[in-house]
Backbone as CSV, one residue per row, in Angstrom:
resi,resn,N_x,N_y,N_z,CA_x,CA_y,CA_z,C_x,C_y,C_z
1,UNK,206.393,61.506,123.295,206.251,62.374,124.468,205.344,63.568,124.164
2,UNK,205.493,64.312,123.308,204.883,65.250,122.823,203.204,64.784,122.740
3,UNK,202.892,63.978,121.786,201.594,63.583,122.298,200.822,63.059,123.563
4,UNK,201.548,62.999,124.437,200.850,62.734,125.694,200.829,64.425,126.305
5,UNK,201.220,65.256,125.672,201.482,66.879,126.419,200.186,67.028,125.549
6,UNK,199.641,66.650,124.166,198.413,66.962,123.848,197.333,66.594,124.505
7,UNK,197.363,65.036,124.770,196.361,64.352,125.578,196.292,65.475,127.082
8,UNK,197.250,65.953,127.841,197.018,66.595,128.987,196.330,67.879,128.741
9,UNK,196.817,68.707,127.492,196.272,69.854,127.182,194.805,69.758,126.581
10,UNK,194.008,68.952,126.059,193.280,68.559,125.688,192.172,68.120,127.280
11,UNK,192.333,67.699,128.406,191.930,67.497,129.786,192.165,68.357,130.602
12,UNK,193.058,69.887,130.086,192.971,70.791,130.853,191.826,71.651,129.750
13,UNK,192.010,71.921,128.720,191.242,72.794,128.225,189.815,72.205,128.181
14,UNK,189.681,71.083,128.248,187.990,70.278,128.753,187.514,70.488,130.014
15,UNK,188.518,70.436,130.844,188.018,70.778,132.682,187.163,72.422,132.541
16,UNK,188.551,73.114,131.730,188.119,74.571,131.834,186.613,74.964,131.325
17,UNK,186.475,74.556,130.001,185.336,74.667,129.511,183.927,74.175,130.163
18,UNK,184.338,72.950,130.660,183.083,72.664,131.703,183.112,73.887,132.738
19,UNK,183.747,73.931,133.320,183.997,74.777,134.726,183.331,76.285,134.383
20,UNK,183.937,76.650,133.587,183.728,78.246,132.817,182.468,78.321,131.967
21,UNK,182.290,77.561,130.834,181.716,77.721,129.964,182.213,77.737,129.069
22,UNK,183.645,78.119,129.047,184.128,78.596,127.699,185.131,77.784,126.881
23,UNK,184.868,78.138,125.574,185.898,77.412,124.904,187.262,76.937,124.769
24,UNK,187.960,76.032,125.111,189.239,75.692,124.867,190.387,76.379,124.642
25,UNK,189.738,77.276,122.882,190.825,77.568,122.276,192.015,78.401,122.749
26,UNK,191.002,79.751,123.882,191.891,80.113,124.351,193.326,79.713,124.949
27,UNK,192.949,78.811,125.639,194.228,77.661,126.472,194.868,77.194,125.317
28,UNK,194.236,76.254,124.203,194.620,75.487,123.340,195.635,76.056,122.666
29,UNK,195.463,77.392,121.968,196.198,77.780,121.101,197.587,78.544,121.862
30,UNK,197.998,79.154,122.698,199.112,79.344,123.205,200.004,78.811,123.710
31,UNK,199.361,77.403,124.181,200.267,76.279,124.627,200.516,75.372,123.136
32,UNK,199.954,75.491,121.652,200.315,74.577,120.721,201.237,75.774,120.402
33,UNK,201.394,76.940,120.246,202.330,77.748,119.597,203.604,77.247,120.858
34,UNK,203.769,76.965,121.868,204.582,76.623,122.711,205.446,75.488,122.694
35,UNK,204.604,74.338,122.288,204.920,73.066,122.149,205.373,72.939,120.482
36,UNK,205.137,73.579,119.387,205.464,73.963,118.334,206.426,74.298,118.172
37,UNK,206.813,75.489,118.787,208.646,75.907,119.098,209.180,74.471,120.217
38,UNK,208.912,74.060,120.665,209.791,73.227,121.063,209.987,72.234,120.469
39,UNK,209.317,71.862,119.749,209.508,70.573,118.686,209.859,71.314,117.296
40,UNK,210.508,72.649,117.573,211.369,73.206,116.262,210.756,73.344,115.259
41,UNK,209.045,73.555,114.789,208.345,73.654,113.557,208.335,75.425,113.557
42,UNK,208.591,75.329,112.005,208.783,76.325,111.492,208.439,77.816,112.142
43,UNK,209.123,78.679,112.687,208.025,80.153,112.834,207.112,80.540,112.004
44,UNK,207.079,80.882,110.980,206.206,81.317,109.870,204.849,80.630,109.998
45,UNK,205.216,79.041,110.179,203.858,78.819,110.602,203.109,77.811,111.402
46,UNK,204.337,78.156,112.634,203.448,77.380,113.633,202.029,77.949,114.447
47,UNK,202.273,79.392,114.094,200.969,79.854,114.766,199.556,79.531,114.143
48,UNK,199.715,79.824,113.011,198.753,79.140,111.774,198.439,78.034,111.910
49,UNK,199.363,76.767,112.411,198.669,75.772,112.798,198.277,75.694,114.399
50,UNK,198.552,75.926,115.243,198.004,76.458,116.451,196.762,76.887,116.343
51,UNK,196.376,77.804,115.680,195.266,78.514,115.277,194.212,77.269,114.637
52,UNK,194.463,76.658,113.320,193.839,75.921,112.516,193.880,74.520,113.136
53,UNK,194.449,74.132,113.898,194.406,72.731,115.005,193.485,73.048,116.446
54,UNK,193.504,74.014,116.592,192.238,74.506,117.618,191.204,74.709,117.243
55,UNK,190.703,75.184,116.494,189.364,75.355,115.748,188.952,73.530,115.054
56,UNK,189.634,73.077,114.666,189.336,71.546,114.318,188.984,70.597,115.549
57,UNK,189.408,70.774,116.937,189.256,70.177,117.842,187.697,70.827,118.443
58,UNK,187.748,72.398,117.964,185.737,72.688,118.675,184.976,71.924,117.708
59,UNK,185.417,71.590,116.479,184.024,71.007,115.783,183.745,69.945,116.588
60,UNK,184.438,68.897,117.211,183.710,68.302,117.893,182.994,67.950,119.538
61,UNK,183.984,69.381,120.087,183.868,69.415,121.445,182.457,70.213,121.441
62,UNK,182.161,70.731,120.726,180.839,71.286,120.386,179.950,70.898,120.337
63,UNK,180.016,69.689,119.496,178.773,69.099,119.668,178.176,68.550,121.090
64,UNK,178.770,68.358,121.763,178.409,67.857,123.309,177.853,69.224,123.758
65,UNK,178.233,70.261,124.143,177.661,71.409,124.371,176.611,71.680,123.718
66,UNK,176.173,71.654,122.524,174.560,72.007,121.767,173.984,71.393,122.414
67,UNK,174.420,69.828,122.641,173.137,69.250,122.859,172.591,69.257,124.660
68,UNK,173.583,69.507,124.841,173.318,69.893,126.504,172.275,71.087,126.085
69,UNK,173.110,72.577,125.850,172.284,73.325,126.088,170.674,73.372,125.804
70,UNK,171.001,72.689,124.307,169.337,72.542,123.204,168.442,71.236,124.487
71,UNK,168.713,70.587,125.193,167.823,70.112,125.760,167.632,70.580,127.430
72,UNK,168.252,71.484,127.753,167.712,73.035,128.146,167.082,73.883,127.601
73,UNK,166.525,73.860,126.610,165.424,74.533,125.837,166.201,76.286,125.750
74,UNK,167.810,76.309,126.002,168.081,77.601,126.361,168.617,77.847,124.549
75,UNK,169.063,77.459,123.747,169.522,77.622,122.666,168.349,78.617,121.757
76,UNK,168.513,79.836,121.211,167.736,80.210,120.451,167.939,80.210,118.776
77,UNK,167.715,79.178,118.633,167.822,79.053,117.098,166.953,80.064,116.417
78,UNK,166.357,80.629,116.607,166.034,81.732,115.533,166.978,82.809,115.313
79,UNK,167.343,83.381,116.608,169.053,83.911,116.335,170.263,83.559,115.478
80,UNK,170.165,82.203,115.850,171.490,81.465,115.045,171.018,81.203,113.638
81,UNK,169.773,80.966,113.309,169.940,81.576,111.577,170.351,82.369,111.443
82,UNK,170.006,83.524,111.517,169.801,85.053,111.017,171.747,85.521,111.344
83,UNK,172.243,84.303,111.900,173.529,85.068,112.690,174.486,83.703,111.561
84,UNK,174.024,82.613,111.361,174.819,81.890,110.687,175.902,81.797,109.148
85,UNK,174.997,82.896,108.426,175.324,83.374,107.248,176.729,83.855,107.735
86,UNK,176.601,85.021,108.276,177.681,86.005,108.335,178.610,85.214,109.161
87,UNK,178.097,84.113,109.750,179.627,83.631,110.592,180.294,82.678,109.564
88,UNK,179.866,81.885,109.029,180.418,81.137,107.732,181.131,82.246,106.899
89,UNK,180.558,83.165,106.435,181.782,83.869,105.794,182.741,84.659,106.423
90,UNK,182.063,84.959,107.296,182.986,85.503,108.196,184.510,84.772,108.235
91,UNK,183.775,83.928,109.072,184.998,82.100,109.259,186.004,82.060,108.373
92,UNK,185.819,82.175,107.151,186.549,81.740,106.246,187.567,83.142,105.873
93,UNK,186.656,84.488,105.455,187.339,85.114,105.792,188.848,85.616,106.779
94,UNK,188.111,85.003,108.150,189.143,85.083,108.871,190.370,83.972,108.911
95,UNK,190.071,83.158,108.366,191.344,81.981,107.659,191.721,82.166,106.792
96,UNK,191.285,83.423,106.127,192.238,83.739,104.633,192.976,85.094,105.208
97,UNK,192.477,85.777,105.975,193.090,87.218,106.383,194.550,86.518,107.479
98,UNK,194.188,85.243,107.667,195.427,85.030,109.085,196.391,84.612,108.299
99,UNK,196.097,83.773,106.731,197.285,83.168,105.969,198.219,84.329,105.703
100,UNK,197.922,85.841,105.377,198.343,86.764,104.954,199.392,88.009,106.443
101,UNK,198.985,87.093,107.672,199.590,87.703,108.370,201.016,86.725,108.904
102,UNK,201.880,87.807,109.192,203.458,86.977,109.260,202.896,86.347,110.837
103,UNK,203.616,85.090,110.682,203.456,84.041,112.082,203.719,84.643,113.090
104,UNK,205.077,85.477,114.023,204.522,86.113,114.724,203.986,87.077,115.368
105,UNK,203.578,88.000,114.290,202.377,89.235,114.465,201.369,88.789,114.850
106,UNK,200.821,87.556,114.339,199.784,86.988,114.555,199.519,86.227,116.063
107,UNK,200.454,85.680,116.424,200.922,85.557,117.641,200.690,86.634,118.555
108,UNK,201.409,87.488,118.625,201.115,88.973,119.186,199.704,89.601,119.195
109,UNK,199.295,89.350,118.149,197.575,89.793,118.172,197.010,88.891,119.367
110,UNK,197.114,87.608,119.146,196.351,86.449,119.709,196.492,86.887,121.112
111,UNK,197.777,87.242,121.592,198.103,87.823,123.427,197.421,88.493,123.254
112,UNK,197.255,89.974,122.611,196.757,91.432,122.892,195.309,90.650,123.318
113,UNK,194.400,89.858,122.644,193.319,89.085,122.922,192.974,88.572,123.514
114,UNK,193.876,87.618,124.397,193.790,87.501,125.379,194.207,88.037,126.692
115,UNK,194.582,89.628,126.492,194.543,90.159,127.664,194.016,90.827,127.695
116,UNK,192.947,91.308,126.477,191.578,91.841,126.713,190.560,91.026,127.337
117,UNK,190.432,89.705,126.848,189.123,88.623,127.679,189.769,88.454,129.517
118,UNK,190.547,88.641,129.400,191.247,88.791,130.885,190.857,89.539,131.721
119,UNK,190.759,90.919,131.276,190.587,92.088,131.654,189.072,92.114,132.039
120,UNK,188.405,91.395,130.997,186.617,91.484,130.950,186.327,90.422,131.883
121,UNK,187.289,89.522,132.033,186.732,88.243,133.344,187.539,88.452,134.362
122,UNK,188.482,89.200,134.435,188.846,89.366,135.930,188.195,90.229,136.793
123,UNK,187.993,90.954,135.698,186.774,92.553,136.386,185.145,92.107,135.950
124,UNK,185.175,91.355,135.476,183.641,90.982,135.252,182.657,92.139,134.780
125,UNK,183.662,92.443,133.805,182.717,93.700,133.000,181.654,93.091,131.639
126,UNK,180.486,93.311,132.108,179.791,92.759,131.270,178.712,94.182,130.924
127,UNK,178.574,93.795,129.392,178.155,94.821,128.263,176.152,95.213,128.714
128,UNK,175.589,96.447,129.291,174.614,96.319,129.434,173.496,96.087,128.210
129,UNK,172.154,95.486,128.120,171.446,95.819,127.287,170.925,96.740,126.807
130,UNK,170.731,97.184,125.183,170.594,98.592,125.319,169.824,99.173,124.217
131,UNK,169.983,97.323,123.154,169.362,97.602,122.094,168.557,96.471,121.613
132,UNK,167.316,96.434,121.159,166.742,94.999,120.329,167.935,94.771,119.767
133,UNK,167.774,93.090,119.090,168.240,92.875,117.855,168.099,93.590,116.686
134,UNK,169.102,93.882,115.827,169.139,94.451,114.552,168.350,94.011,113.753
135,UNK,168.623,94.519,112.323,167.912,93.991,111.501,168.788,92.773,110.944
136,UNK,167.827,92.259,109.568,168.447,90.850,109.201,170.150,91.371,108.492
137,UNK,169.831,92.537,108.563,171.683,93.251,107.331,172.243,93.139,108.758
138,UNK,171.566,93.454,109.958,172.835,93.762,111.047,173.215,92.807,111.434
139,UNK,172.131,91.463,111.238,172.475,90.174,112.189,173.651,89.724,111.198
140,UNK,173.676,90.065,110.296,174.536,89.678,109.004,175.951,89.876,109.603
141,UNK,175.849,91.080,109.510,177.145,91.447,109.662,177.779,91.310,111.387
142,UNK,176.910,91.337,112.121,177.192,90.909,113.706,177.979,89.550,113.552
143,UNK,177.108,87.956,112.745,177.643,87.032,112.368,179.149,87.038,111.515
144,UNK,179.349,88.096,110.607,180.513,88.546,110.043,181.787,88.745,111.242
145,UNK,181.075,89.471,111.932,182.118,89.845,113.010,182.648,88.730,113.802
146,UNK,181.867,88.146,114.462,182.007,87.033,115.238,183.236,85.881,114.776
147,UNK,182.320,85.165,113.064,183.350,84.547,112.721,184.492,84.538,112.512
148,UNK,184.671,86.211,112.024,186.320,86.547,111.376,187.063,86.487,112.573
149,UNK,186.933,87.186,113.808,187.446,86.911,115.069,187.625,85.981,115.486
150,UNK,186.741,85.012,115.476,186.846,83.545,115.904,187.940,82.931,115.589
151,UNK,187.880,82.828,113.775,188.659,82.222,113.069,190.198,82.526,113.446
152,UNK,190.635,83.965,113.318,191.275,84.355,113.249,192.032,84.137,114.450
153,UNK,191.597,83.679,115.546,192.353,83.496,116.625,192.094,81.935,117.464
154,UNK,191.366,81.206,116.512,191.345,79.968,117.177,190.036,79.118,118.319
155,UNK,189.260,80.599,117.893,188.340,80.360,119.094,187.053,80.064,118.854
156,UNK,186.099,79.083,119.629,184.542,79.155,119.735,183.402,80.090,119.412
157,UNK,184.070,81.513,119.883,183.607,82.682,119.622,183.226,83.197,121.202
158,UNK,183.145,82.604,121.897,181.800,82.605,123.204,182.081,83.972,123.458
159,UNK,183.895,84.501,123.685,184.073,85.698,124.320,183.560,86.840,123.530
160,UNK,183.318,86.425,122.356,182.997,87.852,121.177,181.369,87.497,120.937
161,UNK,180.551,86.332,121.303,178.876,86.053,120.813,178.596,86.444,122.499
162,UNK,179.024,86.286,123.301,177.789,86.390,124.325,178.102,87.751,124.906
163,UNK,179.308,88.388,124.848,178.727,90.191,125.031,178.346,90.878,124.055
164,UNK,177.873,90.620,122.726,176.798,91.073,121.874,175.766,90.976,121.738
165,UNK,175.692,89.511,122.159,174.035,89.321,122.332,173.275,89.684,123.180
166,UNK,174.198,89.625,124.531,173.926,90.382,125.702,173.659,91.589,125.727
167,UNK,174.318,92.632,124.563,173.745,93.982,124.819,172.688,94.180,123.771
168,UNK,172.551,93.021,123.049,171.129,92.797,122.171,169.989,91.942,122.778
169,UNK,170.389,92.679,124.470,169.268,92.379,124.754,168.466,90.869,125.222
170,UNK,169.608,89.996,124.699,169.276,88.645,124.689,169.835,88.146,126.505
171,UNK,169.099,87.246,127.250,169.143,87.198,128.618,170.472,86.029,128.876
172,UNK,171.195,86.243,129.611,172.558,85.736,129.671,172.621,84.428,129.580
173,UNK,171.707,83.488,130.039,172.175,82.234,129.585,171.460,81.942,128.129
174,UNK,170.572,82.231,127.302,170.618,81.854,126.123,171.596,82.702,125.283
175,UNK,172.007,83.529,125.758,173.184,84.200,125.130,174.281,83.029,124.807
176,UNK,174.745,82.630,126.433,175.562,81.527,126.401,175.348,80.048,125.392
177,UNK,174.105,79.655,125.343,173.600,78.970,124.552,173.381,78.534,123.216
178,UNK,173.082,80.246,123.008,173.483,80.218,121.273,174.800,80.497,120.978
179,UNK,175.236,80.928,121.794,176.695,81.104,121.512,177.480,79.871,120.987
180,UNK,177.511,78.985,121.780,177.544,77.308,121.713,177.315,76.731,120.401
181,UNK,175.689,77.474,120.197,175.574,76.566,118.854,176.214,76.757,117.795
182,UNK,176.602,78.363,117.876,177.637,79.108,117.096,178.743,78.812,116.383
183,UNK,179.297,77.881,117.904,180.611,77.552,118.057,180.989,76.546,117.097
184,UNK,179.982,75.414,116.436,180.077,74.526,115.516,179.982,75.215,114.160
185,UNK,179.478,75.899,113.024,179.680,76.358,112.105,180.945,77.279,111.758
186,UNK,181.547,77.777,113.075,182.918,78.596,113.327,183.650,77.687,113.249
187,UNK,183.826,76.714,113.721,184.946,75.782,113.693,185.146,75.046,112.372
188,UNK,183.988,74.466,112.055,183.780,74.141,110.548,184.384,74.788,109.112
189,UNK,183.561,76.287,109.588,184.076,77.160,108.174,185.685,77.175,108.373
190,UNK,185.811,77.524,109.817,187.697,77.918,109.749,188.315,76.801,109.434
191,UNK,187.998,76.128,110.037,189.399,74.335,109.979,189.373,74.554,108.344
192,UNK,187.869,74.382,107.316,188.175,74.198,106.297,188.793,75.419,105.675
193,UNK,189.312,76.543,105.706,189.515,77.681,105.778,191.032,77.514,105.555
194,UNK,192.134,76.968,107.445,193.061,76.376,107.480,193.445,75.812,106.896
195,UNK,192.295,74.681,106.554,192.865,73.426,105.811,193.274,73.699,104.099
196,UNK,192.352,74.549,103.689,192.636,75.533,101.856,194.230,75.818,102.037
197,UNK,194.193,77.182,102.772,195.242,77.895,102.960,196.648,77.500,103.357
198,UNK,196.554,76.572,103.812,197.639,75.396,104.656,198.564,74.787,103.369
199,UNK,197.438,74.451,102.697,197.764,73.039,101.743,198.735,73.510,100.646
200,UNK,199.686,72.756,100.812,201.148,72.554,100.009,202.063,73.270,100.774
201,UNK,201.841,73.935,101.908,202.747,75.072,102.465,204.366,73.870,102.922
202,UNK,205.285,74.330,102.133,206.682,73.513,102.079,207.241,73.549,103.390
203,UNK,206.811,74.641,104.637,207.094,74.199,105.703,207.022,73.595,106.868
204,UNK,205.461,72.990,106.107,204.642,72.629,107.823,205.114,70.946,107.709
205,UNK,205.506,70.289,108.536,205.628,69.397,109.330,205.134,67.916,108.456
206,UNK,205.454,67.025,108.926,204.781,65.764,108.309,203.509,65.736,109.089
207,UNK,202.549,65.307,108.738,201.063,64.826,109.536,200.496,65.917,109.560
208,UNK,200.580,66.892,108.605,199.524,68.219,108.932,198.690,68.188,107.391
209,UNK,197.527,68.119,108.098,196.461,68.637,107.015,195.979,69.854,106.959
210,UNK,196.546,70.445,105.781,196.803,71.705,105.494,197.109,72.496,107.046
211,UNK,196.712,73.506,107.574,197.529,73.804,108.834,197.110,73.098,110.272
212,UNK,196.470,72.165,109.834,195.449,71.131,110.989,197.399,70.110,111.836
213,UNK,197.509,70.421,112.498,198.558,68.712,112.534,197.853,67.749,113.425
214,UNK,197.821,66.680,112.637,196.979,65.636,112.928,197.130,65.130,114.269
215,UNK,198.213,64.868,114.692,198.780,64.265,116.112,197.953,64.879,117.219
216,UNK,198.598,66.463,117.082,198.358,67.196,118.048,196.346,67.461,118.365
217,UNK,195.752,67.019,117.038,194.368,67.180,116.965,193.802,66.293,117.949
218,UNK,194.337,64.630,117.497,194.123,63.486,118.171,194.439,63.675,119.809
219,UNK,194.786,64.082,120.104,195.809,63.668,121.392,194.850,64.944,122.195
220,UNK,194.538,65.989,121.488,193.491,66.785,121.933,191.934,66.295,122.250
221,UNK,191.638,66.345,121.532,189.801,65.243,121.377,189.755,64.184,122.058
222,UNK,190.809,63.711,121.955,190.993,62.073,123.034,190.410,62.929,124.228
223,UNK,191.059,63.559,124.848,190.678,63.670,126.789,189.981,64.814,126.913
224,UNK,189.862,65.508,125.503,189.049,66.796,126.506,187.405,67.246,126.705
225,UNK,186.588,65.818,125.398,185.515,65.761,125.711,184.894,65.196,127.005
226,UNK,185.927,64.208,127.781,185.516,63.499,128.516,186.050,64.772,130.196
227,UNK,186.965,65.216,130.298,187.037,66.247,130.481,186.313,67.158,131.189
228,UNK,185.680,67.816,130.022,184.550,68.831,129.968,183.581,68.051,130.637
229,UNK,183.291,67.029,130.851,182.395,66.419,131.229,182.312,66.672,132.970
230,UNK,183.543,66.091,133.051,183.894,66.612,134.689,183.789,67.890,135.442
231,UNK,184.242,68.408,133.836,184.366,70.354,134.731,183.346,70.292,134.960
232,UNK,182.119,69.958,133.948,180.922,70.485,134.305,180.380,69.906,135.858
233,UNK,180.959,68.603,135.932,180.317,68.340,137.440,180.852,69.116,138.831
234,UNK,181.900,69.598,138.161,182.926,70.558,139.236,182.524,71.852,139.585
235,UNK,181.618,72.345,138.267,181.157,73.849,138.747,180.409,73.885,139.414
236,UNK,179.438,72.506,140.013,178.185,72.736,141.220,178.795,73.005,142.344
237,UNK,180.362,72.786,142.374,180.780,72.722,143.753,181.710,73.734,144.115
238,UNK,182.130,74.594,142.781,182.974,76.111,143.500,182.186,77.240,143.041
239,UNK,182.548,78.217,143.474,182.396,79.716,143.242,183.131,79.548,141.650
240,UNK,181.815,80.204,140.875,182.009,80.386,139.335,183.010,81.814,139.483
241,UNK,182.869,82.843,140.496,183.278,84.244,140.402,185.176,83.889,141.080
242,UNK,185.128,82.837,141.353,186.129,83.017,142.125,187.479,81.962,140.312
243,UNK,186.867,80.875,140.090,187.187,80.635,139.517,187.693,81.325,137.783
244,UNK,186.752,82.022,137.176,186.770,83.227,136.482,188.151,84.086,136.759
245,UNK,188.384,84.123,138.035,189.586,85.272,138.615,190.838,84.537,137.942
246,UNK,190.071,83.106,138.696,191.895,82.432,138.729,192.303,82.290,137.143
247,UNK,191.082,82.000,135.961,191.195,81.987,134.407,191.661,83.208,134.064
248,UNK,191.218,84.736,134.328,191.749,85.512,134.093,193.177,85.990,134.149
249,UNK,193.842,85.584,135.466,195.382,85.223,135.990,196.104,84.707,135.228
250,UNK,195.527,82.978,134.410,196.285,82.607,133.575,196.066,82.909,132.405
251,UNK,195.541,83.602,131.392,195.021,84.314,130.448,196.425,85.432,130.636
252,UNK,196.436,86.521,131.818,197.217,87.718,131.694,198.653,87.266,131.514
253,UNK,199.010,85.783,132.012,199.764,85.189,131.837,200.207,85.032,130.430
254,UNK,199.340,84.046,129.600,199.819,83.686,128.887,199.262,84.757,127.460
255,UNK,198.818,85.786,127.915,198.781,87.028,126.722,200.174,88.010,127.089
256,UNK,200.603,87.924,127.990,201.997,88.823,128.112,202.991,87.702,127.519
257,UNK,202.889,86.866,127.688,204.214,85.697,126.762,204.309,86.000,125.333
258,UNK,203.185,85.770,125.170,202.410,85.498,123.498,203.329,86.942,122.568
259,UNK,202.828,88.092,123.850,203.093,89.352,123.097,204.792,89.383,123.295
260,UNK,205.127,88.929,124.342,206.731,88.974,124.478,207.416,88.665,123.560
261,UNK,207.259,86.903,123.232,207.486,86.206,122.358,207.822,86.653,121.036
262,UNK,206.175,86.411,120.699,206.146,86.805,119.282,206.735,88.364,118.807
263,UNK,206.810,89.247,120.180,207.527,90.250,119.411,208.748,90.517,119.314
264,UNK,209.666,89.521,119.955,210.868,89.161,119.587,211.306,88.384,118.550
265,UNK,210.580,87.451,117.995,210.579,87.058,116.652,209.702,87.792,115.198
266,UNK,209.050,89.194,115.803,208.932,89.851,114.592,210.014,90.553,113.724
């Protein structure tokens, strides 16, 4: 039973991403910390795998997105060098800083996070341009930023790469674009990140590679590339501004749980 609740979550967080643009994880990871407590896996570290089972499912939902965008000619790969360094370490970084945080503090962070991206898409506050790109130390560390955040909470990055790039000046849909391409070296560094930090942990579950659990990965990837496929045919036909509202709604939603939750089990 439980794996068919992945297969559905996996075709909701694919609709969304077509529809929106945006990555999964958000959705992904509050409903696996959900379905985690209900199938009784450990507190300590079901969020950790929540976290490290979402980021394993963008490495490949990603790739469908590059190649869309890259044959839109909108992807700026000269950015995404100069930005790739610092997200790889970043990445990993942020999968070693989350092993060190108690399961649900970390939890609690993840709400506070998502009721900040809430806040920025319900009100549609977007960051003006204001500055070139940095130099190659800043793109460094911009990439630093990105990944550790990413990692650290499960995500693509999109909500933390495209209002930076945006106020660097970069024009909103290749923002979106490289953001995307982003999204594959983030997922990469973290899963393997998860997967270090995970490994031997005496409480996680049968079928988990290192904090990855395999089931819940599968049952994800199954429906939500195909999915995404749809959202995307769905956004020619609503209001992007109206839809945004209704994501933000369930976002404020499920960042007031997260923080409820987890701060009753701190």
């Amino acid at each position: 039973m439980a794996f068919l609740y992945y297969i559905l979550l996996g075709s909701v967080a694919g609709t969304l991403a077509g529809l929106l643009g945006v990555g999964g994880g958000l959705v992904i990871v509050p409903v696996l910390v959900y379905l985690f407590q209900q199938q009784g896996f450990a507190p300590e570290v079901l969020t950790h795998m929540a976290v490290g089972t979402s980021l394993a499912t963008i490495v490949l939902t990603s790739i469908s997105s590059i190649r869309t965008h890259h044959a839109h000619g909108a992807v700026q790969w000269a950015i995404f060098k100069q930005l790739i360094v610092g997200i790889v370490m970043g990445s990993l970084l942020g999968a070693v800083l989350a092993n060190f945080i108690h399961g649900p503090w970390l939890q609690v962070m993840i709400g506070i996070f998502a009721l900040v991206v809430a806040v920025q898409m319900g009100f549609e506050i977007k960051p003006q341009a204001r500055r070139p790109l940095p130099s190659a130390r800043g793109m460094f560390a911009s990439g630093g930023l990105i990944g550790s955040i990413s990692a650290l909470f499960g995500i693509g990055g999109g909500s933390v790469t495209v209002p930076l790039l945006t106020r660097f000046s970069v024009p909103a849909q290749q923002a979106v674009a490289t953001s995307a391409a982003c999204g594959l070296p983030i997922a990469i560094s973290g899963s393997l990140g998860f997967i270090v930090t995970g490994w031997g942990q005496a409480q996680l579950p049968a079928l988990s590679f290192g904090y990855i659990y395999l089931p819940a990965f599968l049952g994800i990837v199954l429906s939500s590339t195909l999915f995404a496929i749809l959202g995307a045919r769905w956004a020619h036909q609503v209001s992007a501004s109206t839809l945004k509202k209704i994501f933000a709604l369930l976002l404020l939603v499920i960042g007031l749980r997260l923080v409820a939750s987890g701060g009753v089990l701190v």
